[in-house]
C-alpha positions in Angstrom: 0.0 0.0 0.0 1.5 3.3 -0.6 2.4 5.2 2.0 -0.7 8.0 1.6 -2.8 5.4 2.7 -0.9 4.1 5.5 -3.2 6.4 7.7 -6.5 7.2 6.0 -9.2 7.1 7.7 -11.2 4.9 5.5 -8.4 2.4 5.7 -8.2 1.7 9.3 -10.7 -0.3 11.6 -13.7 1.7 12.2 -14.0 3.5 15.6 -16.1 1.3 17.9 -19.8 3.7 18.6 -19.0 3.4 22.1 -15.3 5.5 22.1 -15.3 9.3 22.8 -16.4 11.4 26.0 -20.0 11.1 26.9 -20.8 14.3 25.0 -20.0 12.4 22.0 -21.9 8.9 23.2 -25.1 11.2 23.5 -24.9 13.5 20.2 -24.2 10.2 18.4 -27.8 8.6 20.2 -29.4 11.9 18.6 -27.9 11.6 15.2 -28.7 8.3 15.2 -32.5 8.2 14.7 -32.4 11.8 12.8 -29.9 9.8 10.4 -32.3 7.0 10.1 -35.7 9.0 10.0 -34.1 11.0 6.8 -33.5 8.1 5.2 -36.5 6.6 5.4 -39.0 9.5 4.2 -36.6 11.3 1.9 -34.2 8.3 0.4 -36.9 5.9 1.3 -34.8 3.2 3.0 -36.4 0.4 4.7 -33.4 -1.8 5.6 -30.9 -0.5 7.9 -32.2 3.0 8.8 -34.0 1.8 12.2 -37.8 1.4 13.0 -40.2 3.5 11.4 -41.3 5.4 13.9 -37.9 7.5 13.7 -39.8 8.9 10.6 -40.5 11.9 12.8 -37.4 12.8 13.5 -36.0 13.3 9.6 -37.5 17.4 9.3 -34.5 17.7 12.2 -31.9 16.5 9.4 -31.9 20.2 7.7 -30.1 21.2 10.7 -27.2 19.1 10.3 -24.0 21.4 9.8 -22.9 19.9 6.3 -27.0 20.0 5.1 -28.9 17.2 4.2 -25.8 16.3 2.1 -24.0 15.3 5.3 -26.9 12.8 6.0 -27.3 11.5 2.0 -23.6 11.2 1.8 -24.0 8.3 4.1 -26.1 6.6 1.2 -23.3 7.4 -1.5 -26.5 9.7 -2.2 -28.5 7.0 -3.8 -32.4 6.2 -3.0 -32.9 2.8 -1.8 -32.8 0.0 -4.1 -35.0 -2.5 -5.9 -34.4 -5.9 -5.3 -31.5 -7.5 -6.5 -29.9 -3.8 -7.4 -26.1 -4.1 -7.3 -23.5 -1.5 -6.5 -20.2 -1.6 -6.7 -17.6 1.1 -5.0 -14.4 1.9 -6.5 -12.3 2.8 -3.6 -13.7 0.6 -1.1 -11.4 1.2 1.6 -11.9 -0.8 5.1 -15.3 -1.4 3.5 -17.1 0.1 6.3 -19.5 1.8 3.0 -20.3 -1.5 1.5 -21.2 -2.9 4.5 -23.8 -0.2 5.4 -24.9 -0.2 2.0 -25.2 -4.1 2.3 -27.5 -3.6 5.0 -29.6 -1.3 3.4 -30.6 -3.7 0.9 -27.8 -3.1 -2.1 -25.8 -6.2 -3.5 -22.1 -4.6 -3.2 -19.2 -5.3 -4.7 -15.8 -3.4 -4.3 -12.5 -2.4 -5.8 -9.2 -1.1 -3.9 -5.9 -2.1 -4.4 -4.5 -2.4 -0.9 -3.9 -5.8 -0.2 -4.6 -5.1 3.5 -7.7 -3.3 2.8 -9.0 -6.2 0.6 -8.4 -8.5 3.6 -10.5 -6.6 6.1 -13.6 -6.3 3.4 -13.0 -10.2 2.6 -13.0 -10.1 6.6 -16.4 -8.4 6.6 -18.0 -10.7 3.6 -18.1 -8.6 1.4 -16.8 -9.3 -2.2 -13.3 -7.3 -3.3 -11.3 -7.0 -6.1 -7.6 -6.2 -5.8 -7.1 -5.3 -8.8 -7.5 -2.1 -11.0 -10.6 -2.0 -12.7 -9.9 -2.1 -16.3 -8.2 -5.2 -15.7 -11.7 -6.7 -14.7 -13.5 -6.7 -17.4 -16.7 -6.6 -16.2 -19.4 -6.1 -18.1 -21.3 -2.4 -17.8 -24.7 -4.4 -17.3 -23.6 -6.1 -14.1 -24.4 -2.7 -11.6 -27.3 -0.4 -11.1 -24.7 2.3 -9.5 -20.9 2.7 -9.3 -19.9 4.9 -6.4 -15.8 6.4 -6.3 -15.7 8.7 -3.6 -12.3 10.3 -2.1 -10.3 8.3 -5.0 -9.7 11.1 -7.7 -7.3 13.5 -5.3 -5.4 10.4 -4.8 -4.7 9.6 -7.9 -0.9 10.4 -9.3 -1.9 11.0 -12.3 -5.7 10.6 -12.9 
């Protein structure tokens, strides 16, 4: 792995929900079903957003500091699926993404090229390539949505 990614957040173990002060423990307990309720009645997400009674709670997302953005960005800002949709992420990471998105109902997939990140999705059960993407071949008809997020600035020489 090159030594940019030695440290990147999104290729490290996720922080457990439980670290942080208890100021943190409580605003993360508020996010949570304001998070949830958003999804639900805006992205309409059935699977992995909590019950449905958090529906009440999604008007409070327009005060989150990044916007509704902050909360959608958590979807790769993509409305729940049908069944069967499949989405693949180009940048996977830890996999912590695919996993969510797994939850939610999507069929993931994912590419990165850092043999240690591949282990820890392979860890999770999720499917990764370690490989660059044109070398897959994979046909443009096999995913409803391709996500690549924090890959470009990365890049070399994109």
């Amino acid at each position: 792995m090159r030594r940019s990614y030695q440290f990147y957040h999104t290729h490290l173990d996720p922080v457990s929900p439980n670290a942080g002060s208890v100021l943190a423990k409580i605003l993360r307990a508020i996010y949570k079903p304001i998070k949830g309720g958003y999804l639900r009645a805006r992205l309409k997400y059935r699977e992995g957003v909590g019950p449905v009674w958090w529906r009440i709670f999604a008007p409070l997302a327009f005060l989150h500091p990044a916007g509704i953005d902050g909360i959608a960005d958590d979807t790769m800002f993509l409305s729940a699926p049908s069944s069967g949709a499949r989405l693949l992420e180009v940048g996977c990471g830890n996999g912590s993404m695919l996993e969510k998105m797994q939850e939610r109902g999507w069929e993931v997939e994912g590419v990165e090229f850092g043999p240690e990140c591949v282990k820890r999705v392979a860890a999770r059960g999720l499917r990764c390539y370690g490989r660059d993407l044109r070398e897959l071949g994979l046909p443009e008809e096999r995913f409803d949505a391709i996500y690549l997020g924090h890959v470009i600035e990365h890049l070399y020489e994109p």
